[in-house]
Backbone as JSON, one array per atom type, in Angstrom:
{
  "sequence": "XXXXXXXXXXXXXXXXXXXXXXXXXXXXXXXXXXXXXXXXXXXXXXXXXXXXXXXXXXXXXXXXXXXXXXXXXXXXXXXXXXXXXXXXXXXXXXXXXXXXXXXXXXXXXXXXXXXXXXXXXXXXXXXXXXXXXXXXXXXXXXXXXXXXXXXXXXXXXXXXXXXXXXXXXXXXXXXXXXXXXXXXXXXXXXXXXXXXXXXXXXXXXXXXXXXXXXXXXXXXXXXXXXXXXXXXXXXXXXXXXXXXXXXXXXXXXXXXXXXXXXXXXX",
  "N": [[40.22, -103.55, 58.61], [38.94, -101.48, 57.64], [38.23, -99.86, 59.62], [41.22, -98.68, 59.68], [41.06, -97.69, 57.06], [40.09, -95.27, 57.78], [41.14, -94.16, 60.41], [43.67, -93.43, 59.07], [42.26, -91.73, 57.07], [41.43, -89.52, 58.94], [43.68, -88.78, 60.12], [45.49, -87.56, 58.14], [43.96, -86.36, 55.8], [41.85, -84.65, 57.1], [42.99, -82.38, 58.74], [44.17, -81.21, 56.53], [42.03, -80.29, 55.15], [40.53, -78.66, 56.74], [42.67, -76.77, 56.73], [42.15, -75.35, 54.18], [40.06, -74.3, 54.34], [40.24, -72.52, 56.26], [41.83, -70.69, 54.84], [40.82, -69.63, 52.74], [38.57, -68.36, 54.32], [40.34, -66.29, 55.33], [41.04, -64.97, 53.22], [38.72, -63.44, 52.05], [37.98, -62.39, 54.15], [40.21, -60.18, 53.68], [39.36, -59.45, 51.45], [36.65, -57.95, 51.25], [33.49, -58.37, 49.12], [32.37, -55.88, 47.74], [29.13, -54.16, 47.23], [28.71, -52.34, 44.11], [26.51, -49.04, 44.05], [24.59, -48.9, 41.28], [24.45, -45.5, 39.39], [21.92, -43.06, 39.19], [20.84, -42.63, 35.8], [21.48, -39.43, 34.45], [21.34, -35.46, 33.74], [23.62, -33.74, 34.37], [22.65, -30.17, 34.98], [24.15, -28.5, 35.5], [26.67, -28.97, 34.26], [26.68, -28.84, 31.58], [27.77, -27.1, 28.5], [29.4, -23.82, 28.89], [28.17, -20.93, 27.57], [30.17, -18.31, 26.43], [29.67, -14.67, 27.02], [28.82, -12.15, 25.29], [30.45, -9.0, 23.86], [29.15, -7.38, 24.24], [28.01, -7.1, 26.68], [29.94, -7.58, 28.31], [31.75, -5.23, 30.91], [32.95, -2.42, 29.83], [35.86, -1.56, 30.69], [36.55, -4.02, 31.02], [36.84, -5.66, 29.29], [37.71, -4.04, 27.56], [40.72, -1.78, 27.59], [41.55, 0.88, 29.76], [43.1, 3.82, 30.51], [44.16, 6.51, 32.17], [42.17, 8.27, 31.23], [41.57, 6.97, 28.57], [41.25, 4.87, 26.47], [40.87, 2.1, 25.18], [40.06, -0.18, 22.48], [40.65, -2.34, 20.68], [40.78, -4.57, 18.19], [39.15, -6.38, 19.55], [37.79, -9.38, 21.55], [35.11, -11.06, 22.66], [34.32, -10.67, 19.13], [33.06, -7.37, 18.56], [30.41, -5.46, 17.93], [29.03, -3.4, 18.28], [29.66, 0.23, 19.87], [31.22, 0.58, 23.05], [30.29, 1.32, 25.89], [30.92, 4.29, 27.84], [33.54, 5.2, 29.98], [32.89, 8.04, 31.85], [34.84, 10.37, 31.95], [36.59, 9.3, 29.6], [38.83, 11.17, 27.26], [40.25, 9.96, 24.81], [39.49, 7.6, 22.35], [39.92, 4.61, 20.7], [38.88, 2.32, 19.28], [39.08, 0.62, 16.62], [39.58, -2.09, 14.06], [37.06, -3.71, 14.25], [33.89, -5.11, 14.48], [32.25, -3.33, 14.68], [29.3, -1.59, 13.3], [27.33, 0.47, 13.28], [26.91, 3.92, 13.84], [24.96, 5.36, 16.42], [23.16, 8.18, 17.84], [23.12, 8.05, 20.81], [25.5, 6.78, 21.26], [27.99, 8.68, 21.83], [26.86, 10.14, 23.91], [26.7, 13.14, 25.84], [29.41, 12.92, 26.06], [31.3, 15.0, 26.94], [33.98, 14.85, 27.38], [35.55, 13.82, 25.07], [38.13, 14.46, 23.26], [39.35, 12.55, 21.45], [38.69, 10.59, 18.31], [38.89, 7.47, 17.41], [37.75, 5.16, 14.92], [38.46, 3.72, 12.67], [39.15, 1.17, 10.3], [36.77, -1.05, 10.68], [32.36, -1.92, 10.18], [31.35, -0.07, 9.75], [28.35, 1.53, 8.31], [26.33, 3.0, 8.3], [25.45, 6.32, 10.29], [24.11, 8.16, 12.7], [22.66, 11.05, 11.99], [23.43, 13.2, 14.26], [25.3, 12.14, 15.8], [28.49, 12.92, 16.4], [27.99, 15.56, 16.57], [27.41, 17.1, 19.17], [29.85, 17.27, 20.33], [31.85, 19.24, 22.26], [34.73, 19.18, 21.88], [35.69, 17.61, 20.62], [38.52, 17.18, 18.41], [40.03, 14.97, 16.89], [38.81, 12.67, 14.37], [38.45, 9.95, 12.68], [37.28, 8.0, 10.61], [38.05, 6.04, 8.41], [38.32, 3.22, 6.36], [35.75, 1.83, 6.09], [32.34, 1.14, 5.42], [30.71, 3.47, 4.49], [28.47, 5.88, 2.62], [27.82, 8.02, 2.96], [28.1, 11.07, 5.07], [27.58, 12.43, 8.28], [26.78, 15.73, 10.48], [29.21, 17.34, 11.19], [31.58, 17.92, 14.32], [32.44, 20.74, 15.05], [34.65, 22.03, 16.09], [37.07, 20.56, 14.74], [40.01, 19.08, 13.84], [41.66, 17.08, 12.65], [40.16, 15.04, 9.92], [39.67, 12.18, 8.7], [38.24, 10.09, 6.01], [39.04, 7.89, 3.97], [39.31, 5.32, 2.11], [36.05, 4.54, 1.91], [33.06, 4.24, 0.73], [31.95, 6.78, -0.11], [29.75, 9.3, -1.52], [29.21, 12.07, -3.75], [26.33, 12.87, -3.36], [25.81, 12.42, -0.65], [27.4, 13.87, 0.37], [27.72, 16.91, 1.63], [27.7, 19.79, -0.12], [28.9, 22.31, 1.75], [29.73, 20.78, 3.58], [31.94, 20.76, 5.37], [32.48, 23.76, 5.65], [31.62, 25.15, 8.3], [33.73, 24.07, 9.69], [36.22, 25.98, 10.96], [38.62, 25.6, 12.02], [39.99, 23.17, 10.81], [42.22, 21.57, 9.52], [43.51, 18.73, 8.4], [42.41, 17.2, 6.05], [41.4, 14.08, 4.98], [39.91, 12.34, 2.04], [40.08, 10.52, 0.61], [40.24, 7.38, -2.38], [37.67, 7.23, -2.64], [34.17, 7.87, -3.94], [33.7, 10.02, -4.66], [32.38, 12.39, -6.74], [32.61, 15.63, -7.49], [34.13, 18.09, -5.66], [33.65, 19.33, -2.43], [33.17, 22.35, -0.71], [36.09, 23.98, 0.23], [37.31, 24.79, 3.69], [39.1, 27.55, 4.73], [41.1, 27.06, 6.59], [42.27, 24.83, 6.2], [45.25, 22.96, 5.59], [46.31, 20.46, 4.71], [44.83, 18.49, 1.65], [43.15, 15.22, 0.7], [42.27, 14.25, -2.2], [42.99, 11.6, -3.62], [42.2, 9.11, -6.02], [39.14, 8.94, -6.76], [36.46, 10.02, -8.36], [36.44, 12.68, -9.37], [35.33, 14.75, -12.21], [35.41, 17.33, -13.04], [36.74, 20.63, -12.05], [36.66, 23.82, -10.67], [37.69, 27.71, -10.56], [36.93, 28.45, -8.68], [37.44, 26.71, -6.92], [39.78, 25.47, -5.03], [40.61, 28.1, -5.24], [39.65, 31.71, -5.06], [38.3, 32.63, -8.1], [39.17, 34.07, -11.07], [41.64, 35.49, -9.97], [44.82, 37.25, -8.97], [45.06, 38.32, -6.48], [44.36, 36.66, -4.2], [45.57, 34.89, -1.8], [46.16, 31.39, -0.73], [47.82, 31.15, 2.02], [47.94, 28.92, 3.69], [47.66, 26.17, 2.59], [49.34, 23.4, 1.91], [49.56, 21.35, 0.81], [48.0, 18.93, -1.69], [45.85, 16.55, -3.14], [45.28, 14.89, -5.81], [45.63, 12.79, -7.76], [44.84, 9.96, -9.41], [42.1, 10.22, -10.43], [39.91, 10.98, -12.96], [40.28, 13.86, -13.67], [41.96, 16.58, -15.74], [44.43, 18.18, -15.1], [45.68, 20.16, -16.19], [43.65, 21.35, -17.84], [42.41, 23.57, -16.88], [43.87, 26.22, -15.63], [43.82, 28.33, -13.98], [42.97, 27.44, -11.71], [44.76, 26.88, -9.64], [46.2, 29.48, -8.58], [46.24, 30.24, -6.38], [47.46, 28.79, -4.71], [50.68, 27.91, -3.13], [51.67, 25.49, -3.95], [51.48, 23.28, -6.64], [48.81, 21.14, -7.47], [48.75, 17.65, -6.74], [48.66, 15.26, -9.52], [47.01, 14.31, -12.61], [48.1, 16.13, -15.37], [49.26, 15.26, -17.84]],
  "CA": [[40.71, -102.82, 57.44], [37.95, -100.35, 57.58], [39.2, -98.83, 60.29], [42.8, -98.21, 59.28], [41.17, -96.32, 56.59], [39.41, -93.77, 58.42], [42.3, -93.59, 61.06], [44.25, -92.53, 57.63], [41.86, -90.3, 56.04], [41.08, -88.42, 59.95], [44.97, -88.06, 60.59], [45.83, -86.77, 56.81], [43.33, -85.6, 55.33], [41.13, -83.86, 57.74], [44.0, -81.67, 58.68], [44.57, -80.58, 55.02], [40.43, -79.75, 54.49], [40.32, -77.58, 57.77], [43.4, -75.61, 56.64], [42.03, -74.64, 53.08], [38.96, -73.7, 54.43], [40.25, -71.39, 57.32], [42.54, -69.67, 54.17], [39.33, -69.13, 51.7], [37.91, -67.05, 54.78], [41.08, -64.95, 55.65], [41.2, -64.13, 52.02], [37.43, -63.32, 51.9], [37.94, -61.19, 55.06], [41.25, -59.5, 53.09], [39.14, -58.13, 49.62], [35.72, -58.22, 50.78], [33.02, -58.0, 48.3], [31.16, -54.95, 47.53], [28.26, -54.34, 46.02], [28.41, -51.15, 43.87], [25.42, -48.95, 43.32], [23.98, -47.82, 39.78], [23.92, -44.39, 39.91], [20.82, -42.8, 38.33], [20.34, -41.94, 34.56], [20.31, -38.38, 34.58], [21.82, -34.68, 33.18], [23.66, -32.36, 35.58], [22.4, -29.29, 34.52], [25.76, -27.17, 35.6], [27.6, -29.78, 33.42], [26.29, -28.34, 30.26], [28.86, -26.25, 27.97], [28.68, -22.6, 28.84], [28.16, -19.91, 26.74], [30.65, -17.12, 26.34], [29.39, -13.64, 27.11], [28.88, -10.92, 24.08], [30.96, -8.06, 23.98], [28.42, -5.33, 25.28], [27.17, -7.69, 28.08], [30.69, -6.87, 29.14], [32.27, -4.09, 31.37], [33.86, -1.66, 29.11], [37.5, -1.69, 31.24], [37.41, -5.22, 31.28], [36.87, -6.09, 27.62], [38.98, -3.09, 26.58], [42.2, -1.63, 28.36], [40.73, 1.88, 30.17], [44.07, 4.11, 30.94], [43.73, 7.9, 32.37], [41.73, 8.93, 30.21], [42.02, 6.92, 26.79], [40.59, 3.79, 25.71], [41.21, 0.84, 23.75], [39.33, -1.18, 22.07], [41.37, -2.47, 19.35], [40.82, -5.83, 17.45], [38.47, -6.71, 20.4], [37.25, -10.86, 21.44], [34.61, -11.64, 21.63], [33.84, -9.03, 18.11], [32.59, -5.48, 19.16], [29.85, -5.01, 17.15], [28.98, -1.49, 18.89], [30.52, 1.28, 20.49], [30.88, 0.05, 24.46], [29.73, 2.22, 26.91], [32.44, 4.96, 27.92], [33.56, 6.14, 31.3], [32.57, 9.76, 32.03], [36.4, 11.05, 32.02], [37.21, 9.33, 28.48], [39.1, 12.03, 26.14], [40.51, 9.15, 23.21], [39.0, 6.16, 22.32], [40.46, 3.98, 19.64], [38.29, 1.14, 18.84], [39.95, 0.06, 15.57], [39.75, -3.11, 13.92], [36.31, -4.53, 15.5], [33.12, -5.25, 13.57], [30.58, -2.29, 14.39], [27.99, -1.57, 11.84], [26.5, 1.79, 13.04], [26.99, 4.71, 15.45], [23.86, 6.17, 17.25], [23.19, 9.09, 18.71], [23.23, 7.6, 21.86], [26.8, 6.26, 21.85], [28.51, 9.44, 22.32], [25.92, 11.47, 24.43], [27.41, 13.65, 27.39], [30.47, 12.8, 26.39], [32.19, 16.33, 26.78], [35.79, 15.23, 27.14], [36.32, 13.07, 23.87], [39.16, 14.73, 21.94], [39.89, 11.81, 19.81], [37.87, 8.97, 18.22], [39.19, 6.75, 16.23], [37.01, 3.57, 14.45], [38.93, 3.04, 11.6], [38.59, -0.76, 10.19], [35.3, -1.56, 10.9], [31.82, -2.22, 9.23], [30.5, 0.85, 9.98], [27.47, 1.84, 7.04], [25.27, 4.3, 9.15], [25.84, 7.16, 11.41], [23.43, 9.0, 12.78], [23.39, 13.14, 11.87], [23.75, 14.12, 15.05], [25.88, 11.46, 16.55], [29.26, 13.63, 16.71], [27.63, 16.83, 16.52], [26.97, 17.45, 20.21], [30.78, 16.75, 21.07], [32.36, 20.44, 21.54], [35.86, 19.68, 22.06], [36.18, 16.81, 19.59], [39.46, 17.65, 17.52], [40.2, 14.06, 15.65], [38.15, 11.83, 13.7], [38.55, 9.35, 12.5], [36.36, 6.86, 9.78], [38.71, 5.36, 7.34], [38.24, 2.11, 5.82], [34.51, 1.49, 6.67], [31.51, 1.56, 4.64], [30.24, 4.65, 4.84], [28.03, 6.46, 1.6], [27.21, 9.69, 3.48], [28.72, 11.79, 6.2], [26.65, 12.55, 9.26], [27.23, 16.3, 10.29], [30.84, 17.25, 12.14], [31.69, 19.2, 15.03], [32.7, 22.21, 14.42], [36.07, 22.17, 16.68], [38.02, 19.12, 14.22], [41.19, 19.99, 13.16], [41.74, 16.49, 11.51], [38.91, 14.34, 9.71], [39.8, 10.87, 8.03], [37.3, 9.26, 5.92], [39.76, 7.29, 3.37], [38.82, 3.97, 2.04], [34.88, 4.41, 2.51], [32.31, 4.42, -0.52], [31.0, 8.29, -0.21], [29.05, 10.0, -3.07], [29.11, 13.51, -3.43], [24.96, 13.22, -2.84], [26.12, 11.74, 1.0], [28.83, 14.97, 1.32], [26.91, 17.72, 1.45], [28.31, 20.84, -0.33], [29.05, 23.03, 2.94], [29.96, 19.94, 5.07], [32.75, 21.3, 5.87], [32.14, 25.26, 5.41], [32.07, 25.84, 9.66], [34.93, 23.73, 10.33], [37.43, 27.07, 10.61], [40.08, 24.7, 12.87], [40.45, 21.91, 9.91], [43.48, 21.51, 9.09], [43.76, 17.91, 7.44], [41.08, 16.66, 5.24], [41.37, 12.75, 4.1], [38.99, 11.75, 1.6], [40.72, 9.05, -0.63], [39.54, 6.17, -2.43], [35.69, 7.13, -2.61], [33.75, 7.49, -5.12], [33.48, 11.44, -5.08], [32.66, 12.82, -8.52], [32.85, 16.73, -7.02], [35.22, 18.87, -4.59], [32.92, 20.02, -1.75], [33.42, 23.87, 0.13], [37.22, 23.92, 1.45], [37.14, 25.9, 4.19], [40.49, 28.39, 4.58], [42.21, 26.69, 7.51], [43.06, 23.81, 5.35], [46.31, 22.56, 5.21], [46.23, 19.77, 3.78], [43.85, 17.79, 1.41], [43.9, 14.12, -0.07], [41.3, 13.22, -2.68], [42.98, 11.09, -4.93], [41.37, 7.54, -6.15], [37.78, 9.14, -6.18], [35.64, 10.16, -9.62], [36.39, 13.83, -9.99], [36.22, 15.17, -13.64], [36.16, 18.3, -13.29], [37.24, 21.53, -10.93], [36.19, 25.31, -11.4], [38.3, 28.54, -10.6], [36.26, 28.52, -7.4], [37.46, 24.97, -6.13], [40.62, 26.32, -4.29], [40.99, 29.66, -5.05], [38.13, 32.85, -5.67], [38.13, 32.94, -8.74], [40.45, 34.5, -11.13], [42.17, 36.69, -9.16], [46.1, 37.09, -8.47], [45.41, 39.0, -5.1], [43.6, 36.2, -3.03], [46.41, 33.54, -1.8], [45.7, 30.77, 0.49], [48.81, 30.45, 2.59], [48.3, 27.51, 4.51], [47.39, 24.69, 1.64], [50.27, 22.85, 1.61], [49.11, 19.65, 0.09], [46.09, 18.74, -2.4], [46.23, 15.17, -4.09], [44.17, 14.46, -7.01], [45.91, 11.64, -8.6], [43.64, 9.07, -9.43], [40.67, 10.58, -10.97], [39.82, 11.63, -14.39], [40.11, 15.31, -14.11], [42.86, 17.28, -16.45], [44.54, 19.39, -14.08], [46.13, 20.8, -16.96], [42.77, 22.12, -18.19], [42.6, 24.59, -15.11], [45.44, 26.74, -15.21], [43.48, 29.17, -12.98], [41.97, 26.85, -10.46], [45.71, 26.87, -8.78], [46.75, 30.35, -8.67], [46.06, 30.92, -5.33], [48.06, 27.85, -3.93], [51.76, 27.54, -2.96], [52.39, 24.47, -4.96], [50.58, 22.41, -8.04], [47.87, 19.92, -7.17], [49.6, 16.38, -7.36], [47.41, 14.59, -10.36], [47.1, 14.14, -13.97], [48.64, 16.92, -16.15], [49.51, 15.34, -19.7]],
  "C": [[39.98, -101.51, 57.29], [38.1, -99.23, 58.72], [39.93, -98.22, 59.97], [42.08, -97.31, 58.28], [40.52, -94.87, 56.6], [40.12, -93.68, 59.33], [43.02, -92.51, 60.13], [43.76, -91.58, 57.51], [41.7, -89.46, 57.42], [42.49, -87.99, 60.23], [45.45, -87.28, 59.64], [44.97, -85.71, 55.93], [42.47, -84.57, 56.12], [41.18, -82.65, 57.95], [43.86, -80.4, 57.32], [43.27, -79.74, 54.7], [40.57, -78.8, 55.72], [41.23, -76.31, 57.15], [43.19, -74.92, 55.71], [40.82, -73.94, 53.25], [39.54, -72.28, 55.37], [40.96, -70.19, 56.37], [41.79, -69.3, 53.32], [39.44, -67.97, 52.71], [38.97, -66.35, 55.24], [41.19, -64.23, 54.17], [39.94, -63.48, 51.66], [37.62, -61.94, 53.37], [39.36, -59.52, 54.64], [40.43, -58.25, 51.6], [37.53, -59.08, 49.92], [34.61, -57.72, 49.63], [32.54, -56.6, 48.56], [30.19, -54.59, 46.49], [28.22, -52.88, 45.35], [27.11, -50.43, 43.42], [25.46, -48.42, 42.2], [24.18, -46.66, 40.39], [22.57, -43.61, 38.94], [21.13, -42.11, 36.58], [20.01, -40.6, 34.34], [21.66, -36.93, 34.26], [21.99, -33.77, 34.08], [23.86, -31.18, 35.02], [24.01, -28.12, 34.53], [26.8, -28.08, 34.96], [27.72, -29.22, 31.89], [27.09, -26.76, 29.33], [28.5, -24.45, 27.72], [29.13, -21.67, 27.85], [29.06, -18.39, 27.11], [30.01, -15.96, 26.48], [29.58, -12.75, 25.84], [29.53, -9.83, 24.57], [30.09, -6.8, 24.42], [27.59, -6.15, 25.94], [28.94, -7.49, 28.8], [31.44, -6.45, 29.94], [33.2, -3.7, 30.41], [35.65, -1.55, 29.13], [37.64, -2.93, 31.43], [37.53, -6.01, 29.97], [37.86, -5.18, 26.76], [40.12, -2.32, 27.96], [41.71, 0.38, 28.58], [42.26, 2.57, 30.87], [44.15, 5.51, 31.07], [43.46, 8.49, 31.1], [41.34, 8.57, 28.41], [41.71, 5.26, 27.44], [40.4, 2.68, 25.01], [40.73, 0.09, 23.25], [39.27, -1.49, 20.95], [41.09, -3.83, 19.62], [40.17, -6.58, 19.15], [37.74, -8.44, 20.61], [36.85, -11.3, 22.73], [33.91, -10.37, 20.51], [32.93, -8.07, 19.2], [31.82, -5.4, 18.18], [28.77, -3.68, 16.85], [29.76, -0.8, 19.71], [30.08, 0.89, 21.93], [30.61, 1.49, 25.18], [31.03, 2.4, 27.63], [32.04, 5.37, 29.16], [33.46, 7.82, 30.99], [33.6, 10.64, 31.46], [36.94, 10.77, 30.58], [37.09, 10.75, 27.37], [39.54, 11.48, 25.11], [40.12, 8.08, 23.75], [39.53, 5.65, 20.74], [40.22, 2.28, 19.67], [38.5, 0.83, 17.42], [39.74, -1.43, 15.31], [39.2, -4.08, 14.72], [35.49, -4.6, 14.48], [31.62, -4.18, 14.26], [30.26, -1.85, 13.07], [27.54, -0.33, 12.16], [27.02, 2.68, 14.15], [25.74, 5.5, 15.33], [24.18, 7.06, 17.78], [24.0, 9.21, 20.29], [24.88, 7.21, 22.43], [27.75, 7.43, 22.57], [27.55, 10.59, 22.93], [26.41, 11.5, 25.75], [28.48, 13.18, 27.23], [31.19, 14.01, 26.03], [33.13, 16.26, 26.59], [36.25, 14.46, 26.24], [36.74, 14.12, 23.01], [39.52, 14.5, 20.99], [39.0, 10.82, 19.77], [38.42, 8.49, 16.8], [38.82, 5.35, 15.89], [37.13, 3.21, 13.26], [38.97, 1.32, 11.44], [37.51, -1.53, 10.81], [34.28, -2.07, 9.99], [31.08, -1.29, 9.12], [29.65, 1.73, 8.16], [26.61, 3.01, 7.6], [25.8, 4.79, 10.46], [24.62, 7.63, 11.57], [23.4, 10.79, 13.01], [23.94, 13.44, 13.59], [24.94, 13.26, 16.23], [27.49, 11.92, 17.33], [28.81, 15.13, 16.97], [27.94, 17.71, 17.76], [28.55, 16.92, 21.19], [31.76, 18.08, 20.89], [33.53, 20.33, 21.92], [36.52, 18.67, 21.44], [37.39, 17.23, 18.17], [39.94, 16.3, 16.37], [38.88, 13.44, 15.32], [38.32, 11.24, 12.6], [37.83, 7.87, 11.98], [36.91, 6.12, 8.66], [38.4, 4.03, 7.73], [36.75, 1.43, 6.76], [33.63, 1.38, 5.27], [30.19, 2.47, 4.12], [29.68, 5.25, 3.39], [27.73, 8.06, 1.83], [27.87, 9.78, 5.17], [27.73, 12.71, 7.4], [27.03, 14.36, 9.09], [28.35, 16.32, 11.76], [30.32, 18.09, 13.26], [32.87, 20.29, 14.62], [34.31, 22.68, 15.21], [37.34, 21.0, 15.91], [38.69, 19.88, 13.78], [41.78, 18.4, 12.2], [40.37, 15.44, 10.89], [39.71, 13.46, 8.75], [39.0, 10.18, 7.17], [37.98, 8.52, 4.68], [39.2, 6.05, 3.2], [37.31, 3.86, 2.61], [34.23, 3.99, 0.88], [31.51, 5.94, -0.97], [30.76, 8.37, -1.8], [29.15, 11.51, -2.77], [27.63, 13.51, -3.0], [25.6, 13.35, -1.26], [26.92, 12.71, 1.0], [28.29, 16.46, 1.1], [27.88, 18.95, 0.6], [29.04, 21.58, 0.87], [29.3, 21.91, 4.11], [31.15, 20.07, 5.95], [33.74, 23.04, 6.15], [32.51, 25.68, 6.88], [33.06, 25.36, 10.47], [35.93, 24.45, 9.97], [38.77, 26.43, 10.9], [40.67, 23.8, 11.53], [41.16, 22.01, 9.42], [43.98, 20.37, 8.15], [42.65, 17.11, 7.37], [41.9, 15.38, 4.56], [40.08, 12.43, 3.58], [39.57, 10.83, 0.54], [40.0, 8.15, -0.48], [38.13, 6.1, -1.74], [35.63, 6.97, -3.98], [33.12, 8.99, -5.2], [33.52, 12.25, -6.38], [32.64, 14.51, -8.29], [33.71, 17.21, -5.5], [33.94, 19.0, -3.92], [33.76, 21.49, -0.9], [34.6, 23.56, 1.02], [37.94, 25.02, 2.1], [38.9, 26.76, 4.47], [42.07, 27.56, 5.32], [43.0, 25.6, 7.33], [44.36, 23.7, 5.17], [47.13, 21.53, 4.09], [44.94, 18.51, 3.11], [43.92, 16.69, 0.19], [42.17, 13.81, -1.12], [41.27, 12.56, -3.72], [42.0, 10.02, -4.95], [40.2, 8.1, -5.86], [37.56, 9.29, -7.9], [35.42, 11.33, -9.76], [36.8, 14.01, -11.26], [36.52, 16.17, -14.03], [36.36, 19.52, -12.13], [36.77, 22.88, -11.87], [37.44, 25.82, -10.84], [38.4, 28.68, -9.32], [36.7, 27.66, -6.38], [38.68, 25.56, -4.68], [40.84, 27.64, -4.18], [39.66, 30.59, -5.08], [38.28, 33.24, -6.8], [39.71, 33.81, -9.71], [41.09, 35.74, -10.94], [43.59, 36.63, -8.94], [46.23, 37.86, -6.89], [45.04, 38.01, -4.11], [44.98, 34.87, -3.08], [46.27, 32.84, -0.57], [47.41, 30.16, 0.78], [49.15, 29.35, 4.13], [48.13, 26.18, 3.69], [48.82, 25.0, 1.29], [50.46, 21.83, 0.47], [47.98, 19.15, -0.82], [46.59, 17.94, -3.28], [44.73, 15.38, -4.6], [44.18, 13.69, -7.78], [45.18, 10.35, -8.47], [42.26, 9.37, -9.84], [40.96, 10.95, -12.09], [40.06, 12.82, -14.48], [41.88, 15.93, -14.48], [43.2, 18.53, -15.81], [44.73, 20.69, -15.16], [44.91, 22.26, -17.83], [42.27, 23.23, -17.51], [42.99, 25.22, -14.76], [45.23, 27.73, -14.15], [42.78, 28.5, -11.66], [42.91, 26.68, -9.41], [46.1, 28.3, -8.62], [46.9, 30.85, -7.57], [47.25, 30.48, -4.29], [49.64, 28.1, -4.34], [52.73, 26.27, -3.73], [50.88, 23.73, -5.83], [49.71, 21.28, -7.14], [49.12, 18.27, -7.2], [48.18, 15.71, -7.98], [48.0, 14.67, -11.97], [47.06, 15.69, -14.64], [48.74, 16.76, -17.86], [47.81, 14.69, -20.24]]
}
């Protein structure tokens, strides 16, 4: 009997145990293990979130748009918070709507061929005197809507000057600040805080200084005095609306001019 049942279990079963073993190791040779390693604990330095570049670290033509001769450096990112460093050849630059705070000497030095500059909408509070001075073929300029209390001095070739929307004082505008500009043709000074006219020189065409704190005007202001022989025929234009002063009280301070002040009368 003991036989028969190890005949049995070597013809049936034996069979059956060999074949589950030989299919373990083809499946073991199909997805063998691996062991993965750790990799170390540790900070890859060129992983680390880089820092954007400041606007005057730079190149001038690649932060602003550089096109024979002229300039751009409007509403600028990342902010402009100085005047970039100009190619040799620039004659307009129109940096507009950036956040500089001052112009230096330095920004425009040796620059002979700027014609135009325009840095309207800015934060600009300080100039330095001589910062346009030394620019002899400078014809615009351009400082509206800044914060400006005083006026550096000009060059002497402008035919228009802008300073609209600033905070000037008559201390900050010198009397004669505009006495050797013979070319000047259009004077903006609106919306200061100018409580006197300063010296307007002949070549004047036109001049804006309403919204300021003038109260009053002499004989002298536009014309020489009272005279019917002296007539200035190029003032076209002269705003005064917006200030306290009674044009009406004045009747000789126009006599020279082509048309009436625009301003308060009654």
């Amino acid at each position: 009997m003991m036989q028969l049942r190890t005949l049995i279990f070597t013809s049936v079963m034996l069979p059956w145990i060999l074949s589950s073993a030989a299919k373990d190791e083809y499946m073991e040779a199909r997805n063998p293990t691996t062991d993965i390693a750790s990799s170390p604990d540790y900070e890859d330095p060129d992983s680390s979130p880089t820092v954007p570049p400041k606007a005057d670290e730079m190149p001038t033509c690649l932060l602003c748009v550089c096109l024979s001769g002229s300039v751009y450096c409007e509403d600028v990112s990342p902010e402009m918070s100085t005047v970039p460093a100009l190619p040799k050849e620039t004659a307009y630059l129109y940096a507009r709507f950036n956040k500089i705070t001052k112009i230096s000497n330095r920004d425009f030095e040796d620059m002979v061929t700027l014609r135009r500059i325009d840095l309207s909408v800015n934060l600009i509070a300080e100039i330095d005197d001589g910062a346009f001075s030394k620019l002899p073929h400078l014809e615009e300029l351009s400082l509206a809507e800044n914060r400006l209390i005083k006026l550096p001095t000009l060059p002497t070739k402008l035919v228009s000057f802008n300073a609209n929307f600033n905070r000037l004082r008559s201390p900050g505008v010198k009397a004669n600040a505009f006495k050797k500009l013979t070319r000047l043709a259009y004077l903006y000074l609106g919306n200061n805080e100018l409580k006197t006219v300063p010296h307007l020189p002949e070549s004047l065409q036109v001049v804006h200084l309403h919204n300021n704190k003038i109260s009053t005007i002499t004989d002298e202001t536009f014309c020489k005095g009272n005279t019917s022989y002296y007539i200035r025929p190029n003032m076209a234009e002269v705003r005064l609306d917006g200030n306290p002063v009674k044009l009406s009280k004045y009747p000789h301070s126009f006599i020279c001019l082509h048309t009436l002040p625009i301003g308060w009368y009654n």
